[in-house]
N, C-alpha and C positions, 0 to 999 in steps of 0.2 A: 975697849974703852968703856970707860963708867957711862951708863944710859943716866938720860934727865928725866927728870919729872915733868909730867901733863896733867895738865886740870882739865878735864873737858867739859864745855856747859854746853846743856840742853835737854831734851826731851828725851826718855829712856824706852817710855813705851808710846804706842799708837804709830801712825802713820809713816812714810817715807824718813820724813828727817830724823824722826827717832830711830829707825833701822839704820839710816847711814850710821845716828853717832855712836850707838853700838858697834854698829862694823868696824870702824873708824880706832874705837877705841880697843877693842879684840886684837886688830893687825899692830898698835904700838905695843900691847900688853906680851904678845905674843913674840914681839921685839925686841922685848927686855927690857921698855922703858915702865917708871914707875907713874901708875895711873892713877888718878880718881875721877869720879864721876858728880856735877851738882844739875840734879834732877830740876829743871826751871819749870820745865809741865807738870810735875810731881805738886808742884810749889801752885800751882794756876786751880787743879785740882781743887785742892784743900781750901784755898782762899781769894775774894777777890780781888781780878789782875794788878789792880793798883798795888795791893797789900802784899799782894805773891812777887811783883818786882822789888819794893823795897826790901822784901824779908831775902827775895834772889842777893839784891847787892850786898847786901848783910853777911850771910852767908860764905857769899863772894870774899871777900874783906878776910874772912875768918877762915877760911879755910887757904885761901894766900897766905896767912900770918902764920896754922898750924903746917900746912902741905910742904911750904916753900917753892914751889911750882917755877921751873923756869920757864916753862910758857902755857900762857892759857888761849885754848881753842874752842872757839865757839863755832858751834852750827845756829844756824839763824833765817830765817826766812824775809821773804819781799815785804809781805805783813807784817805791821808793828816793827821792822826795822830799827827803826832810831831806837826803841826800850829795849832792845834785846842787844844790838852793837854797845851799849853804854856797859854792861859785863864788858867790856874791853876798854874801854875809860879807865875804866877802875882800874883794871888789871894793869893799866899801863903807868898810871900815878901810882903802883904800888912797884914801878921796877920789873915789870913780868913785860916778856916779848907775847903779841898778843897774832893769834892767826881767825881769821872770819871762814867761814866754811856756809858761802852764801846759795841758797835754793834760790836762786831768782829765774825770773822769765828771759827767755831765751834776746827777746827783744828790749831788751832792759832799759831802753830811753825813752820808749815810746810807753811802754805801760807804766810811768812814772809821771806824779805830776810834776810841775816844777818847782814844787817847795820839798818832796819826796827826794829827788834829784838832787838838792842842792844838803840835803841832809847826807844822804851817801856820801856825797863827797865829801862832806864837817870831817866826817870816820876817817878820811885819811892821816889824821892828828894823832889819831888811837889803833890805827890796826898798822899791823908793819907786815902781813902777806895775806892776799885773799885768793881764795878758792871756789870757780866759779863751774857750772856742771857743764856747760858747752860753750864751745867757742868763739860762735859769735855774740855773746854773753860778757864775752870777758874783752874782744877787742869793742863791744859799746863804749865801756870803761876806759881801756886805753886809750883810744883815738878821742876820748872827752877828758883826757888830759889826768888819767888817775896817777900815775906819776909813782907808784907801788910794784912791787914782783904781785902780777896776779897769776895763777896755774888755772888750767883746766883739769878737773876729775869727775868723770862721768860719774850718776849714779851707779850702784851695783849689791852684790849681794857674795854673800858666803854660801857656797857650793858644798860644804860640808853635810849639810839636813838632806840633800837631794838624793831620790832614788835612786839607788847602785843600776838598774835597767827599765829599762820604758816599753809598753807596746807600742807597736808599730800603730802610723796614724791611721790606716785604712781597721783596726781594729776597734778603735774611738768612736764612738755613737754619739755622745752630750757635745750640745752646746752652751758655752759657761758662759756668764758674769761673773767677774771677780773684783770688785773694789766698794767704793761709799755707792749708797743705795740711794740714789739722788736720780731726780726729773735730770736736772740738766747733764746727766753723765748716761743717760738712752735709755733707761731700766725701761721706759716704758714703749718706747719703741722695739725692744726685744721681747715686750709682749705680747705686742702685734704681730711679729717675727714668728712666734711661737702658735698663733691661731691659726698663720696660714699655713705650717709645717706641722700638723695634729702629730704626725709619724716618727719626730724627733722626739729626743728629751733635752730641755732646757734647765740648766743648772746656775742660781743666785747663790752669789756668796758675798757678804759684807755687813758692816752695820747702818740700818736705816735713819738719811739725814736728819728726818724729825718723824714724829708720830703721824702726821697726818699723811704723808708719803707712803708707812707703815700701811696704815690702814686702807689708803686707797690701791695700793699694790697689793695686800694680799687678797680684799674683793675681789679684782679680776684677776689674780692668776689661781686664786683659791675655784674659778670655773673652767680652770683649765689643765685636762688631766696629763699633760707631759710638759708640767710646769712644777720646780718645786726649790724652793730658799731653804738653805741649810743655816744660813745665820753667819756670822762672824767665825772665820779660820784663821789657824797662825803655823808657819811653819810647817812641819810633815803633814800633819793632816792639809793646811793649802795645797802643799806640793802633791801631792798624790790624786787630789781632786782635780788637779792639771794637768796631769799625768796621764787623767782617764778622759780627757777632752780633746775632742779634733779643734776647734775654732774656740779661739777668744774671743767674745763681741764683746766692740765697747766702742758703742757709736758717741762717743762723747762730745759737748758743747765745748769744754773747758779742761787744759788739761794742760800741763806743763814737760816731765820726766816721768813721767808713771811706769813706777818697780815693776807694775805689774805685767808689760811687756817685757821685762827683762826676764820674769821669771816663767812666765811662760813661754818662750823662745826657748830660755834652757831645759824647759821640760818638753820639746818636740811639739806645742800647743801651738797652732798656727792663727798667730793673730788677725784680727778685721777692726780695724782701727780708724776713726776719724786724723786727719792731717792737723791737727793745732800745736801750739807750743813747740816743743823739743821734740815730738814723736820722731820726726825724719829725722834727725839723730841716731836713732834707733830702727825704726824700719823701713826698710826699701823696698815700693814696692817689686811684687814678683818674684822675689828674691827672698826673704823673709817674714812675709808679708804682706797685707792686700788695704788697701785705702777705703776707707766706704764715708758716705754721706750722713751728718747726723740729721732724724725727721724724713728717711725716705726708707720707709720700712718694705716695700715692694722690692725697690732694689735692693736691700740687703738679702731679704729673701731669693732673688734671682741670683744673687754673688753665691749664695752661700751651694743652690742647684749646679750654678754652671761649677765652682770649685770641686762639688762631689762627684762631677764628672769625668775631673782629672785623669790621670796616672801619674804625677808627678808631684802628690802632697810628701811623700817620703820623700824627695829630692830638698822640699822649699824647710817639710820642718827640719832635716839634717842639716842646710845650709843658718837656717836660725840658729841652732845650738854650738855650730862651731863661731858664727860669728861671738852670741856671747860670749861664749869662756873666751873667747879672745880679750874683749872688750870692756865686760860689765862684772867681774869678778874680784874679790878680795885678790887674788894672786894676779890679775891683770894690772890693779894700781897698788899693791904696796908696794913696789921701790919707787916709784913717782911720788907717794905719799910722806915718805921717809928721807923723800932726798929732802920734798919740803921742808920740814919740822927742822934736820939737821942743819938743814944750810940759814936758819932764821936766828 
């Protein structure tokens, strides 16, 4: 059958939602449908957010009238919501079936206020399927009367970049950070992690929330010599720096679906993770993973002795990398993805 055309709006680079709408748009492309892409972060960039939406819907507009699009898919986050759902307004007073591809929080009624809330629902006018990352995300929505086909589609990632073979974890020395370089996501609780452990090496990977953070992080881990930030990675070089990690720490405040236990699960990286958001989603403890407390840096240090005392991290990280590919993989949802689109 003749494949349709996809507009997809959103973020192309930086963080999580720009990886999905990549992904996202790789597995339709790779499907035979006819793709393009209107970069809205590209657009936020360059100019301010006021100027970068109008010049979005603009855009929007023009590129419906050239593409002919029979449907346009946005990825969109909890934030700024209402100005990023309005790319589906458009799209829908112009004839185009419109799909939302929403990051929201897991708990989605309660972290809303009620004018937040009551906006979501306005969108019911303009979107005709949404895509929500976990499930009880998406029955918030039903059981509050959303009255639309919502799906559930986990984050995930393309398996392709990843290394053909791993060492084994008992041959992994570092223990890594890997995400935003931010107070509230523990950076600095792993480096008090790292005074009482002189014997490890501790590995930073991300880019620093602001400069003052910068600065007061590389003070103190700049006196401490099995401490050491690599800066911002993407791709093979991330993957390979997980590769060579027994433990993920990432005693986080705040945190929603973070890629970055998906991708280190698939790389045999044995995560130590705060419980907020959608984590449990994603890790069990025991099983693929282990819970810790953010702001109690003794006891992650004690987690991390009593873990290396194991014999059974080969066990937890092999049980992680099958759950993934099961789960959180471009070939684990694109026919779930595609039934979408088709059936809209």
């Amino acid at each position: 059958m003749s494949r349709q055309r996809i507009l997809f709006v959103g973020g192309t680079t930086g963080g999580g939602v720009a990886t999905i709408n990549n992904e996202v748009t790789a597995i339709f492309r790779t499907a035979g449908y006819e793709c393009r892409q209107l970069d809205t972060e590209g657009l936020k960039q360059r100019l301010p957010v006021a100027l970068a939406y109008l010049a979005g819907y603009l855009l929007l507009v023009l590129e419906i009238l050239r593409f002919r699009p029979r449907t346009v898919y946005l990825q969109c986050a909890q934030t700024g919501y209402l100005h990023q759902s309005l790319f589906l307004l458009w799209a829908k007073l112009l004839g185009r079936r419109t799909i939302a591809h929403f990051h929201a929080k897991s708990n989605l009624r309660e972290s809303c206020t009620p004018g937040q809330w009551r906006r979501i629902f306005f969108s019911r006018r303009y979107i005709d399927r949404m895509i929500l990352l976990t499930e009880p995300c998406r029955r918030s929505l039903v059981e509050n009367g959303w009255g639309k086909p919502a799906y559930v589609i986990p984050n995930f990632i393309d398996t392709s970049g990843l290394p053909d073979s791993l060492p084994p974890v008992r041959e992994r020395e570092q223990l890594l950070y890997l995400g935003r370089m931010d107070e509230e996501k523990g950076i600095f609780d792993i480096l008090e992690v790292a005074r009482m452990l002189p014997e490890r090496p501790f590995v930073f990977v991300g880019n620093f929330a602001d400069k003052d953070q910068e600065r007061t992080f590389t003070a103190q881990a700049g006196a401490l010599a099995n401490v050491d930030w690599l800066g911002p990675m993407y791709d093979r070089r991330k993957y390979e720096v997980l590769a060579r990690s027994r433990y993920l720490l990432f005693p986080t405040r705040r945190d929603e679906f973070p890629m970055t236990l998906i991708e280190a699960t698939l790389l045999g990286c044995i995560p130590l993770v705060t419980l907020v958001g959608s984590v449990g989603e994603i890790i069990t403890e025991g099983f693929n993973g282990f819970f810790i407390t953010p702001g109690d840096s003794d006891a992650l240090a004690a987690k991390i002795a009593e873990l290396d005392a194991r014999d059974d991290l080969q066990v937890i990280a092999d049980q992680g990398r099958r759950s993934a590919l099961e789960r959180f993989t471009s070939d684990g949802v694109r026919d779930d993805l595609l039934a979408i689109v088709e059936q809209s």
